[in-house]
C-alpha positions in Angstrom: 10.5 30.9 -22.7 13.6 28.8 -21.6 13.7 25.2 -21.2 15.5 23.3 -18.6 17.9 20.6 -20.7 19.2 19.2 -18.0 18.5 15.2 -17.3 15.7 14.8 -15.2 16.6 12.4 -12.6 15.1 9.3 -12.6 13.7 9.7 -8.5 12.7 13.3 -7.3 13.3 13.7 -3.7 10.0 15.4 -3.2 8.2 12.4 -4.2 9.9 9.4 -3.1 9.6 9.4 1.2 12.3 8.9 3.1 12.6 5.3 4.8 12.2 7.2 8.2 9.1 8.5 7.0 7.2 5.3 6.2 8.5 3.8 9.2 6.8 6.3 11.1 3.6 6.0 8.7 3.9 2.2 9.8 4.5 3.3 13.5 1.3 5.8 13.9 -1.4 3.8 11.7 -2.1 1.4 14.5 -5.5 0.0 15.4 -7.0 -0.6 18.6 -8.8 -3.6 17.4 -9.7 -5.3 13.7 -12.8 -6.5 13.0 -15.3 -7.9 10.7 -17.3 -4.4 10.7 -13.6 -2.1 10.3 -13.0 -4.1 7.5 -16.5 -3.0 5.5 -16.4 0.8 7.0 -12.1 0.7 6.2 -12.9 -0.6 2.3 -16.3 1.6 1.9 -14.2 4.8 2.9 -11.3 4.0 0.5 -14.1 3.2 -2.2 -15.5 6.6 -1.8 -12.9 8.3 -1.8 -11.7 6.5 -5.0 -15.2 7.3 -6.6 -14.5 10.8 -5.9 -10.9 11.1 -7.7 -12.5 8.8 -10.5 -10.0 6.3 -9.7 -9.6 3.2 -11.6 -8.4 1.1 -8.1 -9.1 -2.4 -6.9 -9.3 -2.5 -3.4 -8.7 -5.5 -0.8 -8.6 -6.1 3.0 -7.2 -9.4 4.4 -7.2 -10.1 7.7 -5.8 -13.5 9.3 -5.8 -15.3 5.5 -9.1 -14.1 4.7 -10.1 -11.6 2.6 -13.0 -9.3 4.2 -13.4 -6.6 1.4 -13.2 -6.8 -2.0 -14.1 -3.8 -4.5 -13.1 -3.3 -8.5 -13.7 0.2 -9.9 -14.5 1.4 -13.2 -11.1 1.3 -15.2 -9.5 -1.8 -13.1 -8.8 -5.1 -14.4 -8.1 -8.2 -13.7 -4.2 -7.6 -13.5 -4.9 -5.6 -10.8 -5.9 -8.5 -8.7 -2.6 -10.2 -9.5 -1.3 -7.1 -8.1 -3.0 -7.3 -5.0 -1.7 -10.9 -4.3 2.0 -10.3 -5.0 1.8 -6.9 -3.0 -0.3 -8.3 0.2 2.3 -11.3 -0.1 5.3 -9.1 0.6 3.2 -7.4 3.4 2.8 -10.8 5.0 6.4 -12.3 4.5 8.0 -8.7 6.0 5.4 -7.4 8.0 6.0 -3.9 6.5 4.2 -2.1 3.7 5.3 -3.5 0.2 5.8 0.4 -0.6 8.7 0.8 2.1 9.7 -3.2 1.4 10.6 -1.8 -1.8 12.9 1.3 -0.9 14.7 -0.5 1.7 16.2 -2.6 -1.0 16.7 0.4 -3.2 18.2 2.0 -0.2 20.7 -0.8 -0.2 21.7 -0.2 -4.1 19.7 -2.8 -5.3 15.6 -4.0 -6.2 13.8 -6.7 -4.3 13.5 -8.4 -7.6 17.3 -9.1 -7.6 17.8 -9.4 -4.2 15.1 -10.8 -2.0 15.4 -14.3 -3.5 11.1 -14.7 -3.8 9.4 -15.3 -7.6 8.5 -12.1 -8.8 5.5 -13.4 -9.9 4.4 -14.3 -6.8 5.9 -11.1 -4.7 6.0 -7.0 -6.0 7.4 -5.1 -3.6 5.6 -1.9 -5.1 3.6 0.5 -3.1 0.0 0.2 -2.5 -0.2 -2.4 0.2 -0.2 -1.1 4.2 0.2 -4.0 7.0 -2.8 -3.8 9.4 -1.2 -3.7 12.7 -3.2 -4.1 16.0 -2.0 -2.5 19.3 -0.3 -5.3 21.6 -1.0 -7.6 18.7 0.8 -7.3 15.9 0.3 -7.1 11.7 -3.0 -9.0 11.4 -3.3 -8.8 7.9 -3.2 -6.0 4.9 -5.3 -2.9 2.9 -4.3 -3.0 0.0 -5.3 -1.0 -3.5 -4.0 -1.5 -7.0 -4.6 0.6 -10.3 -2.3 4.0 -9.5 1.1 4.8 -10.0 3.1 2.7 -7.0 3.9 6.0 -4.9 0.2 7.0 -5.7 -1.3 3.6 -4.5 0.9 3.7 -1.2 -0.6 7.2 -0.4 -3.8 6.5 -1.2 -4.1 3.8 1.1 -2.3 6.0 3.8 -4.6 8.5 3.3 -7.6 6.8 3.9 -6.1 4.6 7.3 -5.2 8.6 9.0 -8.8 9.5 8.1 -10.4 6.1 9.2 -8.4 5.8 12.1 -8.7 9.6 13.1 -12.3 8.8 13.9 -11.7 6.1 16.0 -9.4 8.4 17.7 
């Protein structure tokens, strides 16, 4: 058996997205319209699918300032409510998803921490939080879920937006 001793670098390319593709995650996971009831059936479906994978996620839905869904899993915590806030925050300042947020700065050859200017305890530009974004409106508020690995938490909540929003399709 041989063994690779080569560094491992820090970022595999396989598992970080390219900016262009989380633009275009942000550009095709559009809703007709946001309500009250999308809000329940968009939080249930992530639920479910996080009962399934046994995953220990917090899950939120703002719309408009007010939170509309709120679920905690087996295996989340309070921290990851903290999360939530400082992830939904960057989603509201940018009107992008904290995950892509994030690389843009890294793109640039820096973090948001050192660069954006905002209190880090206030603002984590890590993945997990997706901008709900109405056709002819605009972002109207956010999905996010907390508990998984950043890239993980982004995903997840893609994930569940193409399978929510194929059915309204």
């Amino acid at each position: 058996m041989t063994h690779n001793t080569g560094l491992t670098p820090k970022f595999h390319p396989e598992l970080t997205p390219p900016i262009e593709e989380l633009e275009a995650q942000e550009r095709r996971l559009v809703f007709r319209r946001f309500t009250h009831d999308d809000a329940w059936a968009l939080g249930s479906l992530l639920v479910e699918l996080a009962r399934e994978r046994q995953a220990p996620v917090a899950i939120d839905i703002h719309r408009a300032g007010q939170q509309l869904f709120h679920a905690a899993l087996p295996g989340s915590a309070p921290d990851n409510d903290a999360w939530i806030n400082r992830k939904r925050r960057v989603v509201e300042r940018y009107n992008s998803a904290s995950y892509l947020v994030g690389a843009r700065f890294r793109a640039k050859g820096t973090t948001f921490e050192e660069s954006s200017r905002l209190d880090p305890d206030e603002y984590a530009a890590h993945g997990g939080s997706f901008p709900i974004t109405v056709e002819d409106v605009g972002v109207i508020g956010s999905v996010t879920v907390s508990g998984l690995p950043q890239l993980q938490d982004h995903r997840f909540v893609v994930e569940a937006l193409e399978q929510f929003l194929e059915k309204d399709r």
